[in-house]
N, C-alpha and C positions, 0 to 999 in steps of 0.2 A: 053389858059385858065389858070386864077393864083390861086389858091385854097389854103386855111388855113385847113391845118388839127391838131385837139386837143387831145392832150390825160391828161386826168384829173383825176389823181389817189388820194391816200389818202393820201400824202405827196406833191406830185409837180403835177408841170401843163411842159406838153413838146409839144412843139408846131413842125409842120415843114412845111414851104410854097415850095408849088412845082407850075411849069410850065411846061407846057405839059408833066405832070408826071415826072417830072426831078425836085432835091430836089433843090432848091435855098439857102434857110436858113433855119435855124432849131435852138433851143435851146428850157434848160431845166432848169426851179428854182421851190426851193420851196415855195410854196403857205402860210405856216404855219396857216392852218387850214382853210383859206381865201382866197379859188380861185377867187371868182368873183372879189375882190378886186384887185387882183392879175394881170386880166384880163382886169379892168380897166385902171391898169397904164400902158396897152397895147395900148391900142384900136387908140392910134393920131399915133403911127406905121404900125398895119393894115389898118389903111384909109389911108395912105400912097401909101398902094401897090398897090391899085385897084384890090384887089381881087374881084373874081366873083363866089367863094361858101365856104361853112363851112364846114365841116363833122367833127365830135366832137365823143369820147369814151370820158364818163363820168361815175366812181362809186361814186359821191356824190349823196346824199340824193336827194331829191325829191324839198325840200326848196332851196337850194344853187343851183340844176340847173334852177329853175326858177328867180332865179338872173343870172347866166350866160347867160342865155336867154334874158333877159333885156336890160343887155351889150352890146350883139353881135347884136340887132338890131341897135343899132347906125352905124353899118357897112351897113344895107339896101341891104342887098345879102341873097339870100337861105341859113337857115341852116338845114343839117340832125343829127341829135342825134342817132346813132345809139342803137340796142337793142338786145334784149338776145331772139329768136327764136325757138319754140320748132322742128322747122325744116327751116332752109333756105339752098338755093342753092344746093339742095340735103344732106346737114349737119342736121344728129337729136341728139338733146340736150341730153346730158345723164344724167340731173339733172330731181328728181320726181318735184321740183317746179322749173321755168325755171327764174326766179323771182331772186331767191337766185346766180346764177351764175354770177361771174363780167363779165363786158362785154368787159374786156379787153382781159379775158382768152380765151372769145368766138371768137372774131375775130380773137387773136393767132391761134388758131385750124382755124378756117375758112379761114386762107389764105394757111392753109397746106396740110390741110388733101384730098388724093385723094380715089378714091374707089380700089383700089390695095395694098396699103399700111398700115400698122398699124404702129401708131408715140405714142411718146411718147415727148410731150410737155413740155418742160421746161426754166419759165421763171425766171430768177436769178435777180431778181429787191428788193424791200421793205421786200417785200415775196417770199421766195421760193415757186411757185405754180407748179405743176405735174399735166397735163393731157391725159389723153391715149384715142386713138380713134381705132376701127377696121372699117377699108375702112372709111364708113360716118357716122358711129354711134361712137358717143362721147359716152365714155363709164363713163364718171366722173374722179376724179382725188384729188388729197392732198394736204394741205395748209399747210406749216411750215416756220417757222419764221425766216430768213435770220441768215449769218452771227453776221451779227452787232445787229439785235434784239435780237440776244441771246447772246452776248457779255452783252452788257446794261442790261440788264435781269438780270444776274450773279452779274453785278457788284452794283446794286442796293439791292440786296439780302445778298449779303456777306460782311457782317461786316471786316473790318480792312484788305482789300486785293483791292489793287488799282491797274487796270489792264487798262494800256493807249492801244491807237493803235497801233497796229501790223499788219505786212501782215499776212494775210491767204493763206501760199505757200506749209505749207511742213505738212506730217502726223506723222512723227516720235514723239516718244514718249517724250513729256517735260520735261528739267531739271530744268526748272524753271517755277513757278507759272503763268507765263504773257505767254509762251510758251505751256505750257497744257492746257491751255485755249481755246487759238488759234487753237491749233491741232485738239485738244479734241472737238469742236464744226465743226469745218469741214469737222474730218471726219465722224463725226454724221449725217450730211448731204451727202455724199458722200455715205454711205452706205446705206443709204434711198434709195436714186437713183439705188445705184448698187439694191439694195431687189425688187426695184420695176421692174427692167430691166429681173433680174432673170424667174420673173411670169410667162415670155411670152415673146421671142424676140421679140422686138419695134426697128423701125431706131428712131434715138435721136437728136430728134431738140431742141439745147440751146441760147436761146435769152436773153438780159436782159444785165445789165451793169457788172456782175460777170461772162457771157458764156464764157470769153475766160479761165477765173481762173478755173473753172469747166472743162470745155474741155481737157485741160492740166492731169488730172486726170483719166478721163473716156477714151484715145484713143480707150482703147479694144474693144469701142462701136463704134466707127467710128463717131463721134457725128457730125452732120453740123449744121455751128453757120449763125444764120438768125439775121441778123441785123435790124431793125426798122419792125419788125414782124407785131406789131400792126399797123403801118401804111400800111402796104400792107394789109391787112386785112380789114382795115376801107376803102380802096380805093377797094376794089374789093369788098364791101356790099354796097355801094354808087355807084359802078356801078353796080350792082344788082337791088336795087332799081331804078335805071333810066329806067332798062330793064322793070324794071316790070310798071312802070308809062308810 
């Protein structure tokens, strides 16, 4: 069996085609505002492959996935859309409207979370997102704005100080304006983490294209970095659903 799986955030679209559960290809671009377009200039690739199903994480609107839907029927294969569940797989939602939760964050928890364990979910992508569960109750969790969102942020706001790219490596205190910056905003995030960690021992799962920068920081946590989260996630709700059909 050759499957398309999507994940379709609010900056990029990242795709990964697997066989027999085993990743073949995979890549990631940005959409700039216009996935299904995006999508389009896919689709004489995908009928290429002879895939034989979809499963799609999608946080656009409502309008734009009924264009991506339009798209992906040109391929004439099952698609699922995965969704935000006030209870699946023994997993209950920790949000009061289950609506408002992305469903990317949900399926990160749903491929992790076991009934013995309490996690603390952390994905280092567009957003830094934090989610905590005890066993199978998602407990909710905190939205902050990466790196680089609050770089931009800074540098839009502050008159007459031009702050190019830099790595985000070290906390030490800046001797220079492009350096406290840097410093200065990661460990802002770093000690979010640590505050949140504090609450309650959590084991600490860091996914996302920043886990391994992050990781490097936090050892004291023992943190284990989960690579393609979301995909194992949408593969293990998609085989849920097949159970349950």
């Amino acid at each position: 069996m050759k499957a398309l799986w999507l994940d379709i955030g609010n900056t990029r679209l990242k795709y990964w085609i697997t066989e027999n559960d085993q990743i073949i290809e995979q890549a990631a671009e940005l959409h700039l505002q216009s996935p299904a377009d995006l999508l389009l200039g896919l689709i004489q690739h995908f009928r290429s492959l002879s895939l034989d199903s979809i499963g799609i994480s999608s946080v656009q609107d409502k309008k734009n996935n009924e264009r991506i839907i339009q798209i992906l029927k040109l391929l004439d294969i099952p698609v699922t859309f995965a969704k935000v569940h006030a209870e699946y797989a023994g997993l209950r939602c920790g949000y009061d409207h289950i609506e408002q939760l992305g469903i990317d964050r949900w399926l990160q928890v749903l491929a992790v979370a076991k009934a013995e364990e309490d996690l603390c979910v952390i994905s280092c992508g567009t957003a830094l997102t934090i989610d905590l569960t005890q066993g199978f109750q998602h407990l909710g969790g905190y939205i902050l704005p990466n790196l680089y969102l609050q770089r931009d942020s800074l540098i839009q706001k502050t008159k007459g100080i031009k702050i190019p790219d830099a790595a985000f490596s070290e906390l030490s205190p800046g001797r220079n304006t492009i350096d406290a910056v840097h410093h200065g905003i990661f460990l802002g995030l770093l000690s979010t983490i640590e505050k949140v960690l504090e609450q309650q021992p959590r084991k600490l799962i860091l996914t996302g294209g920043d886990a391994y920068l992050f990781a490097q920081f936090l050892e004291k946590y023992q943190p284990r970095i989960e690579t393609d989260l979301l995909l194992k996630g949408l593969q293990f709700y998609i085989d849920r659903q097949t159970i349950i059909k």
